[in-house]
PLY file of the C-alpha trace (Angstrom):
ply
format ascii 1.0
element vertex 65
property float x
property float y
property float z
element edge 64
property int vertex1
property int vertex2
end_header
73.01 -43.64 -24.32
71.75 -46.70 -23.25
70.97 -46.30 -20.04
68.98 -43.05 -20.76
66.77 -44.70 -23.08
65.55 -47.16 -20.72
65.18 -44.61 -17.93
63.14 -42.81 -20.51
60.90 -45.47 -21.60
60.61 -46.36 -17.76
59.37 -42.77 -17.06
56.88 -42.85 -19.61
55.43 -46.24 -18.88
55.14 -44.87 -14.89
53.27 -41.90 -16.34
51.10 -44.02 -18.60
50.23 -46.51 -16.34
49.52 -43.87 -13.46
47.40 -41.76 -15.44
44.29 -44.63 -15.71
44.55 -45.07 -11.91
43.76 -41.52 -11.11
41.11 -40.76 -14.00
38.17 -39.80 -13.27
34.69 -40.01 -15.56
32.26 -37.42 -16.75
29.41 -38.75 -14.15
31.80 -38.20 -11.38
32.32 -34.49 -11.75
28.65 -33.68 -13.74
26.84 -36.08 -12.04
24.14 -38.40 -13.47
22.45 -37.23 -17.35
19.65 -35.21 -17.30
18.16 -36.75 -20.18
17.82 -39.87 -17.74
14.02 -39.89 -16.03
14.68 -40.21 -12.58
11.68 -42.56 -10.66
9.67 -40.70 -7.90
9.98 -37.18 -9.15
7.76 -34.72 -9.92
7.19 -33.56 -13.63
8.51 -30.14 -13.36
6.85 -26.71 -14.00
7.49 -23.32 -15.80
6.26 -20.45 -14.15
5.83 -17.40 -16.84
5.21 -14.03 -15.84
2.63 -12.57 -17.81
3.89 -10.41 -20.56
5.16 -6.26 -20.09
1.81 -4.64 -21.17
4.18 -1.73 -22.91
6.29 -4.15 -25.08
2.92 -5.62 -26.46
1.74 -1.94 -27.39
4.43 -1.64 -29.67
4.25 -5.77 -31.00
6.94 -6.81 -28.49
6.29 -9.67 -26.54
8.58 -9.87 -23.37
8.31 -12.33 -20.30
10.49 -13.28 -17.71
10.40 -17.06 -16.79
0 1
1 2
2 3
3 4
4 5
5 6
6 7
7 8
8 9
9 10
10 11
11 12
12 13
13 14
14 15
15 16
16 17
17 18
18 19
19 20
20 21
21 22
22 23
23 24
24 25
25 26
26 27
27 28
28 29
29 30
30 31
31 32
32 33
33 34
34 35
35 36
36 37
37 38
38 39
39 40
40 41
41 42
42 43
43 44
44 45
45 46
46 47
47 48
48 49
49 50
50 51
51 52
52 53
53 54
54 55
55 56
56 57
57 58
58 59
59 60
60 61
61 62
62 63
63 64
């Protein structure tokens, strides 16, 4: 009974400890945040459509962007 113990505690320190090594962070599979400005960009721009002429007969106001 001994000797299974230990091989079990062995196993699950291996698995622990290998686990960190291959981890991987959010900014490595997303990429940086887009809440962070990036220097030497552009501001960007929404281009609206203007609005369905038949929706705003009836008080509907409808664009595509």
């Amino acid at each position: 009974m001994s000797m299974l113990r230990k091989t079990l505690a062995a196993a699950a320190a291996i698995t622990l400890f290998a686990t960190g090594s291959f981890a991987q962070s959010a900014r490595d599979i997303r990429g940086p945040s887009p809440y962070v400005a990036i220097e030497n960009e552009p501001a960007p721009k929404l281009i609206v459509d203007d609005p369905l002429p038949e929706g705003l007969a009836t008080g509907v106001y409808w664009a595509q962007y």
